[in-house]
C-alpha positions as CSV (number, residue, x, y, z in Angstrom):
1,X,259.7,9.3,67.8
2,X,258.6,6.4,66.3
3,X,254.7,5.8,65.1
4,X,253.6,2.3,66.7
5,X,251.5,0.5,64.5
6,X,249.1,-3.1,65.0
7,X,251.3,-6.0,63.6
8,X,248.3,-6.4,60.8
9,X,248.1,-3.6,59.7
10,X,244.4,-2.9,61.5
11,X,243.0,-0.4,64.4
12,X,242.9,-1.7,67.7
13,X,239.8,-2.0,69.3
14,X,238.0,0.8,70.8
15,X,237.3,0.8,74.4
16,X,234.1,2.0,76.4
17,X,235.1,2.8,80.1
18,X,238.2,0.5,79.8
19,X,236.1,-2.4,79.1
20,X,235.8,-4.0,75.3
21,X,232.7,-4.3,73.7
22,X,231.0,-7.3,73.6
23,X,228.6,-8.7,71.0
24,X,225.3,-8.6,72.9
25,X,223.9,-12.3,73.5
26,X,221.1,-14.4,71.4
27,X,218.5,-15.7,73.0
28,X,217.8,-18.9,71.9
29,X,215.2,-20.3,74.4
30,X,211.6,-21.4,72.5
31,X,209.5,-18.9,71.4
32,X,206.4,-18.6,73.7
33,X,202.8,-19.7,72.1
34,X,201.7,-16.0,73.3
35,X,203.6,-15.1,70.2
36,X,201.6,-17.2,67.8
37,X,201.5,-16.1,64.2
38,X,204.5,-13.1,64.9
39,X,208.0,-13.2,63.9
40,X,210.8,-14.5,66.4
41,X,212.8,-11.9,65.3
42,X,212.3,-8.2,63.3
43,X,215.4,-7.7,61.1
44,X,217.2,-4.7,61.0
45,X,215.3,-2.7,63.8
46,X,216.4,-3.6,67.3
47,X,213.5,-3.9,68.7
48,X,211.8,-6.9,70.5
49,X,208.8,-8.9,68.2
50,X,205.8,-7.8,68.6
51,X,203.2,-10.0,70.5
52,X,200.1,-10.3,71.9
53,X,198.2,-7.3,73.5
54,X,198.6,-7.5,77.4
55,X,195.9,-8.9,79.5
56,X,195.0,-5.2,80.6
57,X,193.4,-5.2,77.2
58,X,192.4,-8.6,77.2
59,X,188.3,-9.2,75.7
60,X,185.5,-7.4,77.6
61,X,182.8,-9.8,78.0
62,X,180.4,-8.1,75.1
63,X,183.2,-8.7,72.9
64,X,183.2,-12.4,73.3
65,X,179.7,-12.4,73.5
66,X,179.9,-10.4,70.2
67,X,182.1,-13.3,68.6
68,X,179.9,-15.7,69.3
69,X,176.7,-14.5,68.4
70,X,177.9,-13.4,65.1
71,X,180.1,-17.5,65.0
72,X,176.3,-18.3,65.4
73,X,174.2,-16.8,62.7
74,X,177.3,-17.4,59.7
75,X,176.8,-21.3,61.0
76,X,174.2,-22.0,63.1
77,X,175.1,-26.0,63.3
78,X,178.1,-26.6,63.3
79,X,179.0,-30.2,62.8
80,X,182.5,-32.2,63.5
81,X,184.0,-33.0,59.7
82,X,185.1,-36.7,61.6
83,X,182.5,-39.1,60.2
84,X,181.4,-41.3,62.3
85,X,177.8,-43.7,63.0
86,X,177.9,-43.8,66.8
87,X,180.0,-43.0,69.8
88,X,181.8,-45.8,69.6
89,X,183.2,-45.5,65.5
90,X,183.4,-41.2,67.1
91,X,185.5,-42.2,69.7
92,X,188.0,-44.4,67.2
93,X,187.9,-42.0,64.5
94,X,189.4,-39.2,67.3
95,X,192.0,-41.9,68.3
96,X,193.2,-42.4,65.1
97,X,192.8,-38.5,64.1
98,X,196.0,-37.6,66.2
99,X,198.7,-36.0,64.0
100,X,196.5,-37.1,61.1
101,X,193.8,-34.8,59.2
102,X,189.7,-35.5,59.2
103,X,189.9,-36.1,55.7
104,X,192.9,-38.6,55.9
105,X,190.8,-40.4,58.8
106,X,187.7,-40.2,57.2
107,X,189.1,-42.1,53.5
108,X,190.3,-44.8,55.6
109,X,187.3,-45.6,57.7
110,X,185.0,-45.6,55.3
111,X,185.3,-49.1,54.5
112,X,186.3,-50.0,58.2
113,X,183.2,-48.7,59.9
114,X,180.4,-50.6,58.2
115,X,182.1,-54.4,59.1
116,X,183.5,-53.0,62.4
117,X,180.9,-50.6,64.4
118,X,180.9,-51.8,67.6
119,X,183.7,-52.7,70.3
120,X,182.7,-56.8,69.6
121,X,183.1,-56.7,66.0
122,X,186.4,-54.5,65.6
123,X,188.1,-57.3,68.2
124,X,186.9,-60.0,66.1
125,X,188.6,-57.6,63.4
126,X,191.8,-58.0,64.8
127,X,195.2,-56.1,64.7
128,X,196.7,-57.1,61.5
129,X,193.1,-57.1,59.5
130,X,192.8,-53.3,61.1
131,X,196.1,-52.4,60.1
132,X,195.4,-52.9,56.7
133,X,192.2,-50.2,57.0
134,X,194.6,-47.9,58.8
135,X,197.7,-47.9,56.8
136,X,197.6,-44.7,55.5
137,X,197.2,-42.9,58.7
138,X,200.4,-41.6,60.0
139,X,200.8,-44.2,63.0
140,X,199.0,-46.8,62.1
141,X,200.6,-49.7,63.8
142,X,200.9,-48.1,67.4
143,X,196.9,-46.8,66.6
144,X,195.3,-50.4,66.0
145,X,197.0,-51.5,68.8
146,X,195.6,-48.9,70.9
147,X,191.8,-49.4,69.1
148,X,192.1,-52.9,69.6
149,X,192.8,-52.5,73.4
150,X,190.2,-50.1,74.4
151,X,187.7,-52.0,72.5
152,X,188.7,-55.2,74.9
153,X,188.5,-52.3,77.4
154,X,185.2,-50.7,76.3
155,X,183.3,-54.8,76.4
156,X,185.6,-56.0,79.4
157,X,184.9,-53.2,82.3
158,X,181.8,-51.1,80.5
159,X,179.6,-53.1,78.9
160,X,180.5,-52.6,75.3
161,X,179.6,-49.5,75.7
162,X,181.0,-46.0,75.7
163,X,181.4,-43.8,79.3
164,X,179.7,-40.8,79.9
165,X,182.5,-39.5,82.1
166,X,186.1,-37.8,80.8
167,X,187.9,-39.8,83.7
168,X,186.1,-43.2,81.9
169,X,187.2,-42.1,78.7
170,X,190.8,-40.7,79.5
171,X,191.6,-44.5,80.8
172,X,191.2,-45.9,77.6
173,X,194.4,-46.7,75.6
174,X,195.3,-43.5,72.9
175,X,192.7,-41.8,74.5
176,X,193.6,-38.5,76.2
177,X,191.5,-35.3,77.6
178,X,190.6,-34.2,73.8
179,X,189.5,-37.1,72.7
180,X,187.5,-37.4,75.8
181,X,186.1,-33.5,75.0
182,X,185.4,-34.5,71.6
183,X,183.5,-37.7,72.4
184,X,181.4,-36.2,75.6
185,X,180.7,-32.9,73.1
186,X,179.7,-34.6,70.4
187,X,178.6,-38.0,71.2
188,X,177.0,-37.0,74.3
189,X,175.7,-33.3,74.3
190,X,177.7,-32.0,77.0
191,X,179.3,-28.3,76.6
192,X,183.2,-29.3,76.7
193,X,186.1,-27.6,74.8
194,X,188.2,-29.1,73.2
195,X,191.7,-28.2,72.3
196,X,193.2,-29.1,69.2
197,X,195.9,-27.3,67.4
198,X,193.3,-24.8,65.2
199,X,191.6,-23.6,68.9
200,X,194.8,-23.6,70.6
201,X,196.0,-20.5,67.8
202,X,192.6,-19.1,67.4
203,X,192.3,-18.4,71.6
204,X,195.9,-17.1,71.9
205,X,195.9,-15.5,68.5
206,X,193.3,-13.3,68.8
207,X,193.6,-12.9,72.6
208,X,190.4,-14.1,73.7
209,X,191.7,-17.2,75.9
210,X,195.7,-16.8,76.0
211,X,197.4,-19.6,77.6
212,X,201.2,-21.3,77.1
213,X,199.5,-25.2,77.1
214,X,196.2,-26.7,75.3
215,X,194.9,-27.2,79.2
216,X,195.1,-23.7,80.2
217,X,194.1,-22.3,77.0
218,X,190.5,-24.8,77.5
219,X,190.1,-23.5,81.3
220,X,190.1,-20.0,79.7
221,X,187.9,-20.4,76.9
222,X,185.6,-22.0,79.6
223,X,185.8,-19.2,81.6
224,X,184.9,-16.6,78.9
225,X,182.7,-18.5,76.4
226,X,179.1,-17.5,77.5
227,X,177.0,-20.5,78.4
228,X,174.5,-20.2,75.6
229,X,177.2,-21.1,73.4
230,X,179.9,-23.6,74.9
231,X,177.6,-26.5,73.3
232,X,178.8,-25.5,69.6
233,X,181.9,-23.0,70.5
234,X,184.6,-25.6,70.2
235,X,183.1,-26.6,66.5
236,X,183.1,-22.7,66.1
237,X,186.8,-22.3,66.8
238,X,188.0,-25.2,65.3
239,X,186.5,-24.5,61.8
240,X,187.7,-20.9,62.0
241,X,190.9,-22.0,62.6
242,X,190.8,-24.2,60.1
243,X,189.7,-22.3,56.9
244,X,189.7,-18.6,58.2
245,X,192.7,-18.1,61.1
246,X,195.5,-20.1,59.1
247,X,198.9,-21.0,60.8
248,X,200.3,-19.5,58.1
249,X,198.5,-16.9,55.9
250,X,195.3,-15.9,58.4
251,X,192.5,-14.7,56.0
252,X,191.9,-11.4,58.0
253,X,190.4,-10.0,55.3
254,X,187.1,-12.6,55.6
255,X,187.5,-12.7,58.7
256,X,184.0,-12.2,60.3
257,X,185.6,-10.9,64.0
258,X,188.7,-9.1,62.7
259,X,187.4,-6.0,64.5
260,X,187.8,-7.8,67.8
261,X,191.2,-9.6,66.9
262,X,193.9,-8.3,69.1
263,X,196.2,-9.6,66.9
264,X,199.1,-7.2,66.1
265,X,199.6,-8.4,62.9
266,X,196.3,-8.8,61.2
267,X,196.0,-7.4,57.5
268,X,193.1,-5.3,58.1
């Protein structure tokens, strides 16, 4: 009898229950914020990436309460790093603060501030004069365009003056609901939170305030945050974030609540 062999030379493919097997599928949908600061994928094992504790061992309320006490005595004013004279100059220095850093703002308005403080002056500014302040802010163009409206806003429908209210302050051009938390926080005293990109990995990082967008991720922290502290907490987070929970190499090791992290990953 003759031996029948593969035209090249090679085995045929094995079968499993008359079926050939198939190269399992990838997964390429976005990776969910829950999974902040883990890999997308853990070479060589099999196994799914680890991510955030479940929500059966989400923070007990002494633990938050912990946090925030001990946020407290390390820094017991916190202050905003966006310099600023008054609400008005606060509420353009958060405008022009999207996709930009403090410290990028802060070198370009400190010329613009002292000619152009209020909403009169910084329309008798102009567009093209406030470009040139601005320039070095990523989006300049479409920004003084925007802080040239809501100052004709600001004098034409409120008096020249700032609103109280986040509804007031979300209809104002390049103003949305964080700039509207920033401004009522820190202008005006209230207890908001808001949600930038350091709080947004800090409360789903750690576990405290999961949540898949900046809104739900606010509601939570709202929810949790004992009231004796949601004046300061959103200062708290933000400068943690910002120096101590890193996007990419979190300082665990300084870390003053590292014991209450329920981050999988953390190096202590």
């Amino acid at each position: 009898m003759t031996k029948r062999t593969h035209p090249s030379g090679a085995k045929p493919a094995k079968k499993s229950a008359g079926i050939l097997a198939a190269k399992p599928r990838r997964n390429k949908g976005t990776q969910s914020p829950l999974a902040v600061g883990t890999k997308a994928v853990v070479k060589g094992t099999g196994r799914a990436p680890k991510r955030l504790r479940p929500s059966s061992e989400s923070w007990t309320a002494a633990e938050v309460h912990e946090a925030f006490r001990r946020f407290a005595v390390a820094n017991p004013e916190p202050r905003g790093e966006l310099e600023h004279l008054n609400p008005f100059t606060l509420l353009v220095a958060v405008v022009l603060s999207a996709q930009a850093t403090d410290a990028g703002v802060n070198k370009a308005t400190r010329d613009l501030f002292p000619i152009a403080d209020t909403p009169a002056k910084m329309l008798a500014l102009g567009e093209e004069r406030l470009r040139d302040y601005i320039k070095t802010i990523g989006l300049y163009r479409t920004k003084a365009k925007n802080v040239i409206a809501l100052s004709e806003k600001l004098i034409n429908e409120f008096g020249g003056e700032v609103p109280r209210t986040r509804a007031e302050l979300e209809s104002l051009p390049g103003a949305g609901r964080k700039t509207a938390n920033v401004v009522l926080n820190m202008a005006f005293g209230q207890p908001t939170m808001a949600v930038d990109t350091h709080v947004f990995r800090v409360g789903n990082r750690t576990g405290m305030a999961p949540g898949k967008t900046p809104l739900e991720v606010e509601l939570n922290l709202e929810r949790v945050i004992p009231p004796e502290f949601m004046l300061h907490a959103h200062h708290w987070l933000i400068l943690h974030g910002r120096y101590t929970c890193l996007a990419r190499k979190p300082r665990c090791e300084v870390c003053i609540i590292n014991d209450l992290c329920r981050w999988p990953e953390k190096t202590v």
